[in-house]
N, C-alpha and C positions, 0 to 999 in steps of 0.2 A: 744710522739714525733710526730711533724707535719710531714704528709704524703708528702704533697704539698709544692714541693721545686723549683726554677728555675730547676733544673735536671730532676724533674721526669714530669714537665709540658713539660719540652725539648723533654721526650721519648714519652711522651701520642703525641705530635702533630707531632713525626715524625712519628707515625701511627705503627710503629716497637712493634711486645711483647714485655712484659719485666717481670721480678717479683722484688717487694721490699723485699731486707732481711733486717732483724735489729740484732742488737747484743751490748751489756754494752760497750761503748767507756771509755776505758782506759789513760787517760791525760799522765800517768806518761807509758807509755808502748814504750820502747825502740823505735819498729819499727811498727807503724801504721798499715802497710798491712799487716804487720805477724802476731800482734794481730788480726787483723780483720778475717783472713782467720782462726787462731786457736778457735777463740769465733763462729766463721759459720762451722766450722768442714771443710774446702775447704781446698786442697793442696794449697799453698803459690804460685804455677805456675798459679792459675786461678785466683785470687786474685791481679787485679793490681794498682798502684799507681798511683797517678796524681802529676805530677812533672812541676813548673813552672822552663821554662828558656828565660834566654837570650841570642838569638840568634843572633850574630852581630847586629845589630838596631830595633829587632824587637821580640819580646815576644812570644814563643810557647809554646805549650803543650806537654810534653811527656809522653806516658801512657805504666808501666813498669810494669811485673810480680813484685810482692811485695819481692819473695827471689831472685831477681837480682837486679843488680843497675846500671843506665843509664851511656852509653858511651857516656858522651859530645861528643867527636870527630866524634861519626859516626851520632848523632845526628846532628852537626855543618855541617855536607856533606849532612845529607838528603833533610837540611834546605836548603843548597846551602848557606852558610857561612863558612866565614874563621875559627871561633869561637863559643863557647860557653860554657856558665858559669849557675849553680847554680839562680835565683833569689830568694833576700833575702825574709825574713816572711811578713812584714809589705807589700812591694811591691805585691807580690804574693796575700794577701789578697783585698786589693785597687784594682788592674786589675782585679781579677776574680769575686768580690762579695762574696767570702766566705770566713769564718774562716779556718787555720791551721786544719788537720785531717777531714775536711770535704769541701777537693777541689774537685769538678766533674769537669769530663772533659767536662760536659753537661751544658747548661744554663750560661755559664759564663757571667758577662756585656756586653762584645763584644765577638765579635766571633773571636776565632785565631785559624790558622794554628795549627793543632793537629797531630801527631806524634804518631804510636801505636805499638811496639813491633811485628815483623811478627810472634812471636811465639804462636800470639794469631789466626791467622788463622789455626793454628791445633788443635783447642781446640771445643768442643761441644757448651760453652758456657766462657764467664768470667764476669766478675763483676766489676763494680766498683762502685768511691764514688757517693754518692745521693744528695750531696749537704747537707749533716748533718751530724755531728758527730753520727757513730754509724747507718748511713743508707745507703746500697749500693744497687746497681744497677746492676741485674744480666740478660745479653740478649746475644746471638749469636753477638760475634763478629763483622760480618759483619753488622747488625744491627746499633751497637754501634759507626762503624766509619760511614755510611750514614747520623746518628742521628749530630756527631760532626765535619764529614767532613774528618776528620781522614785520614791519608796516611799509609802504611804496610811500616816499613820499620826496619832493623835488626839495634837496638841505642838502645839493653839491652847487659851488659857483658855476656859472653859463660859463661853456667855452669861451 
């Protein structure tokens, strides 16, 4: 598996630690992050997703614990939109440069407005994708949004 991905070139130049994990990517496995987190042995809270949406006219990023799943609506308010929706597979890989299960919220084509679950600032660290299937990216939160620009804000549902 190549090391060297837009994501993890994204983390070396924003100067922030990090560490790469790996683990046997799953095509057929329900839920991505939940795979991911059980093949790294990581609770499912540390473990989060990279989710493409559309924000009333304008494409973000949202980055969700892998055992929650994003509230459009409070997403659509953090955005400062009336709206938001889901973006389909094909779109989501064309904007961001990467395939399906291996979206980073790092190194994308361009750079967009990125959205991070506040539940990641009580955590020691979290992880996410590396820009490869089967490769994530595990650094201090704070880190993570400086590296993508990232806003704290509560757009995962309550346990």
């Amino acid at each position: 598996m190549a090391k060297k991905t837009p994501a993890t070139m994204a983390m070396e130049k924003s100067g922030k630690p990090f560490a790469l994990l790996e683990y046997d990517y799953d095509p057929d496995a329900q839920s991505i992050g939940l795979h991911a987190a059980q093949a790294l042995g990581l609770p499912a809270f540390q473990v989060f997703k990279t989710l493409m949406v559309q924000a009333g006219d304008e494409a973000v990023v949202a980055i969700v614990p892998s055992d929650r799943e994003l509230n459009l609506k409070a997403l659509a308010a953090a955005a400062g939109k009336k709206a938001a929706a889901m973006m389909k597979g094909p779109d989501a890989e064309r904007i961001t440069g990467y395939k399906i299960g291996g979206i980073s919220p790092l190194g994308q084509k361009k750079r967009l407005r990125a959205f991070v679950d506040d539940s990641a600032l009580t955590l020691d660290f979290i992880v996410v994708n590396g820009g490869q299937r089967g490769l994530q990216i595990k650094a201090i939160a704070a880190d993570l949004m400086a590296a993508t620009g990232a806003v704290a804000a509560k757009i995962a549902t309550s346990d």
